[in-house]
C-alpha positions in Angstrom: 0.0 0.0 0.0 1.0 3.7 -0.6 -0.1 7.0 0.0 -2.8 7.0 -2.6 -4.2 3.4 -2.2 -6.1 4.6 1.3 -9.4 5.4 1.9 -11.4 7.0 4.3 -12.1 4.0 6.4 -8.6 2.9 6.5 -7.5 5.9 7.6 -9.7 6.0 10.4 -9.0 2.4 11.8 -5.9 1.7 10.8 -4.7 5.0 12.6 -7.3 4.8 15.3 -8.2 8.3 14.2 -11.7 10.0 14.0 -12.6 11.9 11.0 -13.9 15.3 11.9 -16.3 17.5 10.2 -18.4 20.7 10.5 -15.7 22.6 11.7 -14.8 26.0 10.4 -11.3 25.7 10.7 -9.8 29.0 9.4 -12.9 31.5 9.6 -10.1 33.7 11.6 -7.5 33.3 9.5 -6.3 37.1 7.7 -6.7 38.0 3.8 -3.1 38.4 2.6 -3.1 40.5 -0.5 -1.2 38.6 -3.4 1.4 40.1 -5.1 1.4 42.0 -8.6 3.4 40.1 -9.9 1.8 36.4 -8.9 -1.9 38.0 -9.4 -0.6 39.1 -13.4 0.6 35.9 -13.6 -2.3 33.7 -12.8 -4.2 36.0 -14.8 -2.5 34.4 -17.4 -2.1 30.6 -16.2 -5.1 30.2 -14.7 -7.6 29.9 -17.6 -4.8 28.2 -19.6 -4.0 25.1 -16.6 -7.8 24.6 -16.3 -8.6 24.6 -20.2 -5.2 21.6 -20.6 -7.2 20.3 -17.5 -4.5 18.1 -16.4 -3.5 17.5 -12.6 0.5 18.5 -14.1 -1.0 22.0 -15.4 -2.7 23.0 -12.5 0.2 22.1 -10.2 2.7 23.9 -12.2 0.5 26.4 -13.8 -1.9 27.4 -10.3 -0.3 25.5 -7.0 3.6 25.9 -7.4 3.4 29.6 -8.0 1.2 29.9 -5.0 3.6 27.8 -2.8 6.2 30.1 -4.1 4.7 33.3 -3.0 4.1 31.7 0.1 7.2 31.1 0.7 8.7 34.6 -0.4 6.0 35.9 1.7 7.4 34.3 5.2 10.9 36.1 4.0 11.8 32.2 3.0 11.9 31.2 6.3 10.2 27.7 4.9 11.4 25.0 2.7 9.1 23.9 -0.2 9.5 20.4 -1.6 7.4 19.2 -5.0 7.5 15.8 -6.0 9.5 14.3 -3.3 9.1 10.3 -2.2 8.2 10.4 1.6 9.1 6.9 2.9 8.4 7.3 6.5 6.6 4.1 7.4 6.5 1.9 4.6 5.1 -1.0 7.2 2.3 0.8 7.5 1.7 2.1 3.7 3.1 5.5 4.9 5.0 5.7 1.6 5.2 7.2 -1.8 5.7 10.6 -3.3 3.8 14.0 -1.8 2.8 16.4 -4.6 4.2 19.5 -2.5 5.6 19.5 1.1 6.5 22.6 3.3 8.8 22.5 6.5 9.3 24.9 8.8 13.1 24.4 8.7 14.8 26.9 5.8 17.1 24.1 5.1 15.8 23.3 0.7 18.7 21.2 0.1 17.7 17.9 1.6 13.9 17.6 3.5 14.1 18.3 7.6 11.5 18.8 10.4 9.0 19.8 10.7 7.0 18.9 8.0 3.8 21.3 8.7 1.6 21.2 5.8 0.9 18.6 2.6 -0.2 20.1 -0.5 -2.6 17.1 -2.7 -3.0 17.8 -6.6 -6.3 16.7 -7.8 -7.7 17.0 -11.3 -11.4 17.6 -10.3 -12.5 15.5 -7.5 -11.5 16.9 -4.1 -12.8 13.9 -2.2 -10.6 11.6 -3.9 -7.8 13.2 -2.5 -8.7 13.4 1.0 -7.3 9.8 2.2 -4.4 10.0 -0.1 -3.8 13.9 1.6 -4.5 12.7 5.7 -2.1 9.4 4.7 0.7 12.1 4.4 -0.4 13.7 7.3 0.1 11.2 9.8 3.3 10.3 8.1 4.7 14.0 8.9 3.7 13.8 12.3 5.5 10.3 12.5 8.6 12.1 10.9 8.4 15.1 13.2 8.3 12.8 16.6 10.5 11.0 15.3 12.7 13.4 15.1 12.1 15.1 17.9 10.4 18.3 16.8 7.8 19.0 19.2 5.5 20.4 16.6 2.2 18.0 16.8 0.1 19.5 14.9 -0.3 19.0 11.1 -1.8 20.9 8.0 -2.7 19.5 4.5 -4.5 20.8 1.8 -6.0 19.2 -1.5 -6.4 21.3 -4.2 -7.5 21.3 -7.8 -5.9 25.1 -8.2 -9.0 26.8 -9.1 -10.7 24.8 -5.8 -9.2 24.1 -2.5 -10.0 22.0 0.7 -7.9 22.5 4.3 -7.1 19.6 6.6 -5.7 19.7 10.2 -4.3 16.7 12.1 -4.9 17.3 15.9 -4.4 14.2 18.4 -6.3 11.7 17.3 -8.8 13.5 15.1 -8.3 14.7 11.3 -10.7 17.7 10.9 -11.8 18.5 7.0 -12.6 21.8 6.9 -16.6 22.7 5.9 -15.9 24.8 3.8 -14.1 25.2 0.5 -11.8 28.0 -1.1 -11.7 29.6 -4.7 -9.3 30.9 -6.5 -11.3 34.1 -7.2 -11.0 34.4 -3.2 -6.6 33.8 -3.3 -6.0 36.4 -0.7 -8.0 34.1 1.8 -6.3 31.0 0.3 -3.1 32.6 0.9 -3.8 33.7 4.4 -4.9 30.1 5.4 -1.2 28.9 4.1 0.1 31.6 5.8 -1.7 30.7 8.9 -0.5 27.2 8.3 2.9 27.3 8.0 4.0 29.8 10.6 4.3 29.3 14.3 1.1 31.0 15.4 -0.7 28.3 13.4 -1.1 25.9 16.0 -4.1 26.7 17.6 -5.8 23.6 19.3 -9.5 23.3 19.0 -11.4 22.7 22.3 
């Protein structure tokens, strides 16, 4: 088994994990105004990644560039990973390759904790990607305790670039987020990331 090859179920037995829903989980978080220079370009992009309609468009065309801004954004305090194989428990299916992984760490040469927040790729279907988006999840909290980070609360997001769904691991319960982001709305998107990635972004819920 590999990242992709869980489902819902799984996920919540095999990790002894409940699924949680109806949670608004970032109706706090702040609009951050995108730049010129990414909003010009997904002007551009956008209607061209969702016309090839391809899960490779929209994550080079829509995601990456988002990612990127991100990451200038936090003064590249962040690392930002695409593509990478993830092999933290292959026992336990925990294995394959994540479409986009940030760390906290600014180390980008080789992958280091704490892995914070999974980016999914999907071509339409957001639900699809949901299992495939908590298995990584509970594979960077493995990572991080395993090496000692402290940091026990994990992000992931599944996205199909115009659309976009938020995740949060918490103890033993994976919330899904009730609501869903557009890319007309990428100032919120990008204040949710924001939110995500930095250290005020670990907010328990009670």
């Amino acid at each position: 088994m590999a990242y992709a090859h869980f489902t819902l179920e799984q996920i919540s037995k095999t990790f002894a994990l409940t699924i949680g829903e109806g949670h608004d989980l970032f109706a706090a978080a702040p609009r951050v105004e995108a730049s010129a220079l990414l909003s010009g370009y997904l002007e551009h992009t956008v209607p061209l990644a969702l016309a090839i309609a391809t899960e490779k468009a929209k994550s080079e065309l829509i995601i990456a560039p988002i990612l990127v801004e991100l990451r200038h954004h936090l003064n590249n305090q962040i690392s930002l990973f695409s593509g990478v194989e993830f092999p933290v428990a292959p026992d336990q299916g925990l294995n394959g390759v994540c479409d986009f992984l940030i760390s906290r760490s600014r180390q980008q040469i080789y992958l280091s904790c704490p892995v914070v927040a999974l980016v999914e790729a999907k071509n339409d279907s957001i639900k699809s990607g949901l299992a495939q988006c908590m298995a990584e999840m509970i594979a960077a909290r493995m990572f991080n305790e395993r090496e000692g980070s402290g940091v026990e609360i994990v992000y992931g997001a599944v996205t199909s670039g115009s659309q976009w769904k938020f995740l949060k691991l918490q103890s033993d319960t994976l919330f899904v987020d009730v609501r869903d982001y557009f890319i007309d709305n990428l100032p919120k998107i990008l204040g949710i990331l924001v939110e995500m990635v930095s250290e005020k972004g670990t907010g328990e819920i009670g």
